[in-house]
C-alpha positions as CSV (number, residue, x, y, z in Angstrom):
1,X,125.1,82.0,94.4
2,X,121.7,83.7,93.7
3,X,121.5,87.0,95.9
4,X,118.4,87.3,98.2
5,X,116.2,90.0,98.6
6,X,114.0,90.8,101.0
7,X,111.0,93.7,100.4
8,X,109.2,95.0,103.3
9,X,105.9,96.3,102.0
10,X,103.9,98.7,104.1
11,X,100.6,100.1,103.9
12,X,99.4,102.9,106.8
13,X,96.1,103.5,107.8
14,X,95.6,106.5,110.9
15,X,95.9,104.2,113.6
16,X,98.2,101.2,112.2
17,X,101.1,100.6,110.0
18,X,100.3,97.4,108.1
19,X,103.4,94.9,106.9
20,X,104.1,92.3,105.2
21,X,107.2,90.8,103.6
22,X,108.3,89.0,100.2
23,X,111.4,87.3,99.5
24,X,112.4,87.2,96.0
25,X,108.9,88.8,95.0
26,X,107.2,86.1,96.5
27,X,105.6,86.6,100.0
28,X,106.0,84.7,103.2
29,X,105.1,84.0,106.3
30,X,106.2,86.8,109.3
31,X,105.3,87.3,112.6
32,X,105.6,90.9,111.6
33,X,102.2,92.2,110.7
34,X,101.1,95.0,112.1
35,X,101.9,98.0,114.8
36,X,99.5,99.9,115.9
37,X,100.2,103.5,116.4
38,X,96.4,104.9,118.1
39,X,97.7,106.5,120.7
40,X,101.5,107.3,119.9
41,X,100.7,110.0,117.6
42,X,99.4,112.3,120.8
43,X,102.8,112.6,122.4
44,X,106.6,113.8,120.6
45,X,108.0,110.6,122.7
46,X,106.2,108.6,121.6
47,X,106.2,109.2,118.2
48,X,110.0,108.4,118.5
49,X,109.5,105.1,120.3
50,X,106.7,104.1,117.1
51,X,110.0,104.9,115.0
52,X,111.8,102.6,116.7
53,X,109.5,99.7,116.9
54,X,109.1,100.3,112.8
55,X,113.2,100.1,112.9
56,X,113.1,96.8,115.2
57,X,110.8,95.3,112.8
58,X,112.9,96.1,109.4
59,X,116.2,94.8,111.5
60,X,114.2,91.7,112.5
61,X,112.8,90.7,108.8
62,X,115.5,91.2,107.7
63,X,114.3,92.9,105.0
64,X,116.9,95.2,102.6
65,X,113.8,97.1,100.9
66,X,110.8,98.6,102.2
67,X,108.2,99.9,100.2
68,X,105.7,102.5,101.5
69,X,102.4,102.2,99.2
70,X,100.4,105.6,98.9
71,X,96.5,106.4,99.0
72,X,94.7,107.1,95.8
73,X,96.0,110.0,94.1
74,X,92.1,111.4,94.2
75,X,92.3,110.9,98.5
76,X,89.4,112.6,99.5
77,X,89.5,113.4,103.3
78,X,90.1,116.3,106.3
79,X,93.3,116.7,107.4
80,X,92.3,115.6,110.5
81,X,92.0,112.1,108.5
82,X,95.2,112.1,106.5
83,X,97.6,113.8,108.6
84,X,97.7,110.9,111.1
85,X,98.5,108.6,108.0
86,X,101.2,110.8,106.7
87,X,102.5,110.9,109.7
88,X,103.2,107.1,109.8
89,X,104.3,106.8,106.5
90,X,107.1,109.5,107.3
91,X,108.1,107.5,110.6
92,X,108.7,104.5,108.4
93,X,110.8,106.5,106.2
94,X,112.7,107.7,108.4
95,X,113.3,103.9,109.9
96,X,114.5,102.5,107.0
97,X,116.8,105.4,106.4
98,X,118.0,104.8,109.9
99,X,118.2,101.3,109.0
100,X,120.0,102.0,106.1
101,X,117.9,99.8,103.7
102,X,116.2,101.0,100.1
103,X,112.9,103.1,101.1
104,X,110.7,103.1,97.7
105,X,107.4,105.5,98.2
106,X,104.9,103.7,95.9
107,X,102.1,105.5,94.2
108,X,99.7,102.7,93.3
109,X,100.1,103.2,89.3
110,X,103.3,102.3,90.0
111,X,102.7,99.4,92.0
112,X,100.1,98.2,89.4
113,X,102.3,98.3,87.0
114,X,104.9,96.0,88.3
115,X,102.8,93.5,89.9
116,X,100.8,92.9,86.6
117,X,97.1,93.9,87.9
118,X,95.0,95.8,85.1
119,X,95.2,99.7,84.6
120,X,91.0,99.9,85.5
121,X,89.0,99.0,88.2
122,X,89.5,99.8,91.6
123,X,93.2,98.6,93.4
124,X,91.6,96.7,96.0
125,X,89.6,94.8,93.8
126,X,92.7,93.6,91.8
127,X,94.4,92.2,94.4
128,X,93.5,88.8,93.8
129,X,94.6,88.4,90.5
130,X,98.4,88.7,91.9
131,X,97.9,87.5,95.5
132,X,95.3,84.8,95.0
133,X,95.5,83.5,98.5
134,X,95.8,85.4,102.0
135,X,99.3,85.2,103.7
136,X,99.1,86.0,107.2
137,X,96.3,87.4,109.2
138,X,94.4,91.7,109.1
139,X,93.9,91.2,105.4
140,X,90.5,92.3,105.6
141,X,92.6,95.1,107.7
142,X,94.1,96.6,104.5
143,X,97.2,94.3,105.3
144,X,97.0,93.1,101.5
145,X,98.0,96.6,100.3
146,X,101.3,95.9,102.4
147,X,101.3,92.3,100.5
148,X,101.3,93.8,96.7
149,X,103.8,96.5,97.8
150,X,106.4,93.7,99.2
151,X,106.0,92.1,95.6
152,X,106.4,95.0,93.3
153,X,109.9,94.5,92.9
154,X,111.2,96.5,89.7
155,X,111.2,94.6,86.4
């Protein structure tokens, strides 16, 4: 019997946490795509109840990975700009820990790497030479970021 695996990729912006799911390395289709998070970062509660939807969602795809892709490492920006995203990015870790799945924290060199994409040009612009066609809806959104991170299962 050939063991499943499901990867939970996630890319966070400041006001949404952006999903999407492989299985196997190869994406598919999930009704899981996005939560946005605008508002919940203004109170403690609700920060706990984002945490929870992020935990619901992990449960739900079943997933037994989730991979958190990171910014640039030369992220220019106020911390006024980034904090909000860090913030997200922590509240998914702390989800799949409570979830008890794998949580990888993906710098994009790494993700590169594993996926196959070249070493230059810019990381959005490879994207389509690994994930030639969209799978879901918000790619535009950034939701691709999420897709490569779902795939970029260790070789």
């Amino acid at each position: 019997m050939i063991a499943m695996s499901r990867a939970l990729g996630v890319s966070c912006k400041t006001d949404v946490i952006l999903l999407a799911l492989a299985e196997n390395g190869v994406l598919i289709e999930d009704p899981h795509e996005r939560l946005l998070a605008s508002e919940m970062l203004e109170e403690t509660e609700q920060l706990r109840a984002l945490q929870d939807d992020v935990g619901r969602a992990i449960t739900e795809t079943g997933a037994d990975t989730v991979r958190v892709l990171l910014p640039e490492l030369t992220y220019k920006g106020s911390y006024a700009a980034l904090a909000p995203r860090v913030a997200l990015e922590t509240l998914v870790r702390l989800a799949g820990t409570e979830a008890n799945v794998t949580v990888e924290v993906l710098q994009r060199s790494t993700a590169r790497a594993r996926v196959g994409m070249a070493r230059a040009g810019k990381f959005e612009d490879q994207i389509a030479s690994v994930i030639p066609a969209r799978v879901g809806r918000y790619w535009a959104e950034g939701r691709r970021l999420a897709a490569v991170a779902a795939i970029a299962d260790r070789r």
